[in-house]
C-alpha positions, 0 to 999 in steps of 0.5 A: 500500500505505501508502494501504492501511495508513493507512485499515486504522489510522484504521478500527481507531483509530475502532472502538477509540474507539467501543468505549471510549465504549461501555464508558464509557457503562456505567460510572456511578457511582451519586450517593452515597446515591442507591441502594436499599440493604439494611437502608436507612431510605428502602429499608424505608419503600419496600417497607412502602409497597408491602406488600400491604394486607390491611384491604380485606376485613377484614368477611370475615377480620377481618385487615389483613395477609391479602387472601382471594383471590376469588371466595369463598362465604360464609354471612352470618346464614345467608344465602349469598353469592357474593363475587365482587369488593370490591363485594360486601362492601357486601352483607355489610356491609348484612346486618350492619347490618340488625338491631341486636339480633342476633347477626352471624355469617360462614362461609366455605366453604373451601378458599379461597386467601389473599394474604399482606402479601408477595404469596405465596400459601397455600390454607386448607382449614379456619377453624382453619388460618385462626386461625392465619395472623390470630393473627400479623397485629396486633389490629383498629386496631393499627399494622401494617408497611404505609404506606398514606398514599402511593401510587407512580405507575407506571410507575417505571424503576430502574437495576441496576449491578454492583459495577464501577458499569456498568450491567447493565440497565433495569427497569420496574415497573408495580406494588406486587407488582413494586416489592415483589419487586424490593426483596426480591430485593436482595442486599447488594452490588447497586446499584440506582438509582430513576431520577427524577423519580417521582411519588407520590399522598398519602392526600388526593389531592395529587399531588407530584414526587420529585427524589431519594432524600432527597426520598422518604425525608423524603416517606414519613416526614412522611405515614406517620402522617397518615392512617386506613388503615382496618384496623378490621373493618367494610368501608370506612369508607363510611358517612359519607363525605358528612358534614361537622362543621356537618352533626353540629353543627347535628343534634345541637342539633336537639332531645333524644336517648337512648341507642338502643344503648351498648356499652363493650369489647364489653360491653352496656350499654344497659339501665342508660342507657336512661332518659337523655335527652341535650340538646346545648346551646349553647357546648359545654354537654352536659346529661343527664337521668336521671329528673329529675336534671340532670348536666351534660359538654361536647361538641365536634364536631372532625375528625381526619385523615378522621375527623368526631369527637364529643367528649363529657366527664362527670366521672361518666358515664365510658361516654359520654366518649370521642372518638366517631368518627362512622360514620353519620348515619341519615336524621337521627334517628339517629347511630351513633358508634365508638370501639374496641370501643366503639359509641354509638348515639343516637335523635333526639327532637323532642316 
């Protein structure tokens, strides 16, 4: 009986230690500062860079912070287009550029059912009802909320504990939709802890490794800014993405060119340049010429972040200095140059 006794407490004494190691296993208390709190600088930066980006198809609602769910139909210049994926904007945009001198236009045949920045969604059922939903987005090219710099690699494992620090359960997220609604799901006494290393893609391809929390939150503050997130109205800044400065450099100085087109904040004003004829000369040197007489600016080719610029400077011909983006080399006679709601279209001529 005491042999009995001794082997009923030793099974008890080693039950008794497993199950305390177990509860100790769920007890954690998370590193300080390591945690996605409430209202936190790095838990804001997280979730605005996993704000759903609405700038993809702003040549069809002219809107950065709406997505149109597809497919959609739309009349573009009269003709009718199904839009059933992204690349179909491309035939939207081709319809736009194929004329120079007319007047572009774009309906949507609703109902059409809209994503917003925080993933919920809405049908539409008219444009007014659409107006009114843009009307709170920013203007075209306006800081918005959304980081699109840097991207999270997915999967990610986050930790949740209670208030007794013990672990309740693992999550996985595999997207920005799912990374979104978890941070928008925290309450003020939740702990939830990234479980790194993690891993992140910047706006120019580099792949970096994330040890902490401080490591992410310096990671998104130093990028956030450096890149173009492309929430103009056009589709996709596609239209140079092989040209290079040398390429504008060396075009450019290849014989003369005139004003084929010039807008300033919309406006045309292509009429009042049209006898200009434009020599980019050597050492920065820009000439122009209006029916004999000689005005003399600078020009620079530089670069910007993905942007190629041209940066042209008259004391007296304000409308053409700017810091021109280049948005397309056109078999090489002629270049089209953005800047706002401003475009400067210039022909080549080789008499």
């Amino acid at each position: 009986m005491k042999h009995f006794y001794n082997l009923f407490f030793l099974s008890l004494f080693f039950v008794t230690l497993n199950s305390c190691q177990d509860e100790i296993s769920q007890i954690i208390e998370p590193a300080q500062g390591e945690t996605l709190k409430v209202n936190a600088n790095v838990t804001n930066l997280v979730q605005r860079t996993v704000t759903k980006d609405g700038s993809k198809d702003n040549i069809i609602d002219n809107s950065s912070c709406l997505e149109v769910q597809l497919p959609i139909i739309v009349s573009v210049n009269g003709l009718e287009i199904n839009v059933n994926s992204d690349d179909d904007f491309e035939i939207i945009e081709a319809n736009f550029d194929e004329f120079d001198d007319d007047s572009d236009s774009l309906e949507i045949f609703f109902p059409i059912e809209i994503i917003l920045s925080d993933y919920s969604k809405i049908t539409v059922n008219t444009q007014d009802e659409l107006e009114a939903l843009i009307e709170n987005c920013g203007d075209e090219n306006e800081v918005d909320d959304d980081i699109e710099c840097l991207d999270f690699i997915y999967p990610i494992s986050l930790s949740m504990y209670n208030s007794e620090n013990q672990l309740t359960k693992t999550v996985s997220v595999e997207n920005d939709e799912q990374f979104y609604k978890l941070i928008d799901d925290i309450a003020d006494d939740d702990i939830v802890v990234i479980n790194f290393p993690i891993s992140v893609i910047l706006y120019d391809g580099t792949e970096r490794n994330i040890e902490n929390m401080e490591m992410l939150e310096n990671e998104i503050e130093r990028v956030k800014d450096m890149c173009d997130e492309d929430d103009d109205n056009d589709y996709d800044d596609d239209d140079c993405v092989d040209c290079s400065q040398e390429q504008l450099t060396q075009l450019l100085k290849t014989c003369s060119w005139t004003v084929d087109k010039l807008e300033i904040n919309d406006v045309e004003q292509t009429e009042q340049y049209e006898n200009y004829t434009l020599f980019f000369l050597g050492e920065g040197i820009l000439k122009a010429i209006n029916n004999g007489n000689e005005i003399f600016g600078t020009w620079k080719v530089d670069s910007s972040d993905t942007e190629i610029l041209l940066k042209i400077n008259f004391e007296t011909l304000t409308d053409f200095s700017f810091d021109w983006k280049l948005y397309e080399i056109n078999d090489d006679n002629e270049i089209d140059l953005r800047f706002e709601d401003n475009r400067f279209k210039l022909e080549k001529h080789c008499d």
